[in-house]
N, C-alpha and C positions, 0 to 999 in steps of 0.2 A: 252116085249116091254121095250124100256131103254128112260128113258127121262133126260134132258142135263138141269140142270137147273143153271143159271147164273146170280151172285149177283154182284153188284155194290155198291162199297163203295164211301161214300162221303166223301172226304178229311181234308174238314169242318170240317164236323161230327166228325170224327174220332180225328182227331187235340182238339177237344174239350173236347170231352172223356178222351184222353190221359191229359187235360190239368186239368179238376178236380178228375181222380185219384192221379194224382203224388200234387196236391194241400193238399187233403185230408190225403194221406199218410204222407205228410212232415208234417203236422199240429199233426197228433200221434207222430211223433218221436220227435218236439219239444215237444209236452205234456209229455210224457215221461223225457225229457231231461230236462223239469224247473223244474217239481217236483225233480229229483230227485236233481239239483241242489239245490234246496231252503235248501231240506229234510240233505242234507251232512254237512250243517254248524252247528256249534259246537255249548253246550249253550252256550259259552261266545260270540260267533261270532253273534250270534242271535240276542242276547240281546241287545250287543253295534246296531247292524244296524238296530234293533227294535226303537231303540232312535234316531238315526243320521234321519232317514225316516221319524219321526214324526216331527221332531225339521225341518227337508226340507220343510214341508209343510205349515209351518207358513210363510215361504219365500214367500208363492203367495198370493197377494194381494185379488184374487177371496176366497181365506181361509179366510182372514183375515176378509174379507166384510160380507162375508155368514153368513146366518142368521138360514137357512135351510140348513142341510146336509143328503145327504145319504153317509150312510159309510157299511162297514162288520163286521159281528164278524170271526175271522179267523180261520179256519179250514184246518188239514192236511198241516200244517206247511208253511201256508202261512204266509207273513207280518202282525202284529202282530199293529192294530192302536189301540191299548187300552190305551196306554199314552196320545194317541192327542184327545182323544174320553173326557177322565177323564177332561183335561186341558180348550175344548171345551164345553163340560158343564158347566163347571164350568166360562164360561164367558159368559153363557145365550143361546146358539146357542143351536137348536129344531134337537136331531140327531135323525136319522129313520132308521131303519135296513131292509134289502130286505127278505119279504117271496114268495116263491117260490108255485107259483099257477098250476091248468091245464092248459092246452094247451101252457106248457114254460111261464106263465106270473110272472110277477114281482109286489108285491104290497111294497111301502114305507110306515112301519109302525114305531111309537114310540110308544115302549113299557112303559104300567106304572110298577108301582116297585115289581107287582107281574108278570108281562106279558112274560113271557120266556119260551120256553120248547126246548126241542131238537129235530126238525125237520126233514123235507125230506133231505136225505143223511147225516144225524147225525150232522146237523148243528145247531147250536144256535143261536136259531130264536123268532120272537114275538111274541105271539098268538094274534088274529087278533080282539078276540073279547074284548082283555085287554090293546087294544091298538090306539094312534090315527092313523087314516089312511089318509095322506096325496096323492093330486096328483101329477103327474110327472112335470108338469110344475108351480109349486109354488116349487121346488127345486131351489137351488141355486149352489149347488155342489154336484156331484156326485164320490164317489171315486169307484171304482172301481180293484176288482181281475184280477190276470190272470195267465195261464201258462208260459206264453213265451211274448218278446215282444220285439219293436224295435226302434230302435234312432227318427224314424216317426214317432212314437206312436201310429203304430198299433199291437194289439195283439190276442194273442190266450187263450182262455179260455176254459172251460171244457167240451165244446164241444157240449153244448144240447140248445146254443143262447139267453137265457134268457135275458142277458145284449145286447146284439144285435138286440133283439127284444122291450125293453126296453128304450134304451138309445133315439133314435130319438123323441120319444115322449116327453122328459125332455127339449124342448124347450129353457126352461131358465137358465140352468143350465151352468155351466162350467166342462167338465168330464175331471177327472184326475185318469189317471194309476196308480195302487200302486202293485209296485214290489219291490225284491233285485236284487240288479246289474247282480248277475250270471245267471238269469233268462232271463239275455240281448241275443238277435241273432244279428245275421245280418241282415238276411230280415223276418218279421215273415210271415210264411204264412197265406194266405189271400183272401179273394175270395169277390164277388160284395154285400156278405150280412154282413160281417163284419164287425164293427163302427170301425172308426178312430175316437181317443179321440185329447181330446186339449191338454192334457200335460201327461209326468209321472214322476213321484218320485222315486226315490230311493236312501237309503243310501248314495249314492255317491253322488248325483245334480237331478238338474229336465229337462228335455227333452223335448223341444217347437219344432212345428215344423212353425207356423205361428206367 
């Protein structure tokens, strides 16, 4: 006995499918494509846009105000805020650095002068119990990594959402991108869980979109 079995596709459906693989894919080849941009500049090229990026973000007023910051320590040849980090201390501002918890969470800690170790993904991070722990919404400014990113200031990061899951809850905050220029696209890709920040930095100028 032969039986005829006969499936119906939904066009929707399908459309939609097709609309977060090809999302997904273009989000690795930009990942791909920042690092290795970041990764190709040379130490002098580094160095100067290490400084041009720091010295940019004194230009925004929400820098200048803050009192509270989260910032990064940078890893795998990202932007490099350890000049603005040094300069903002040293004018009394509380910085706090992101450790990376379960379930993709983000805690803003400041570390005290023993509080460091090298963390999940070989990052240098705060330990938690040497540290204050601030919440997301008594931040003031949040800076922000990324892979890839774009003249709208949305971007792509490392893929596992932590700042995406993150960043809404910071309320008070004003989030700004911190990239090098070559890490610019055109469009980044982007899908309905992805934060769009207020600004980004880079080397070159800052990128508003409102």
């Amino acid at each position: 006995m032969l039986f005829l079995y006969i499936f119906q596709v939904s066009p929707a459906i399908d459309e939609v499918r097709c609309f977060l693989v090809t999302v997904s894919e273009e989000k690795q080849a930009q990942r791909k494509a920042g690092r290795a941009a970041r990764k190709a500049l040379s130490a002098e090229e580094r160095a100067a846009a290490n400084a041009a990026l720091c010295a940019q973000l004194w230009q925004l007023d929400a820098v200048q105000k803050a009192q509270t910051i989260l910032l990064y320590a940078a890893f795998g040849a990202e932007a490099d805020l350890a000049a603005f980090a040094k300069k903002a201390q040293a004018m009394g501002k509380k910085l706090a650095y992101p450790v990376c918890g379960e379930e993709y969470s983000l805690t803003a800690a400041v570390p005290g002068p023993d509080g460091w170790e090298v963390g999940q993904y070989g990052i240098r991070t705060p330990i938690l119990s040497r540290s204050e722990l601030l919440l997301p919404d008594t931040l003031d400014v949040v800076l922000v990594p990324c892979t890839a990113f774009d003249a709208e200031c949305f971007r792509v990061g490392m893929g596992k959402g932590y700042y995406d899951r993150y960043i809404p809850r910071c309320k008070n905050a004003v989030k700004i991108g911190i990239a090098f220029e070559a890490q610019r696209v055109t469009r980044a890709a982007v899908d309905e869980h992805d934060q769009r920040l207020d600004a980004y930095v880079t080397e070159r100028g800052i990128y508003k979109w409102k």
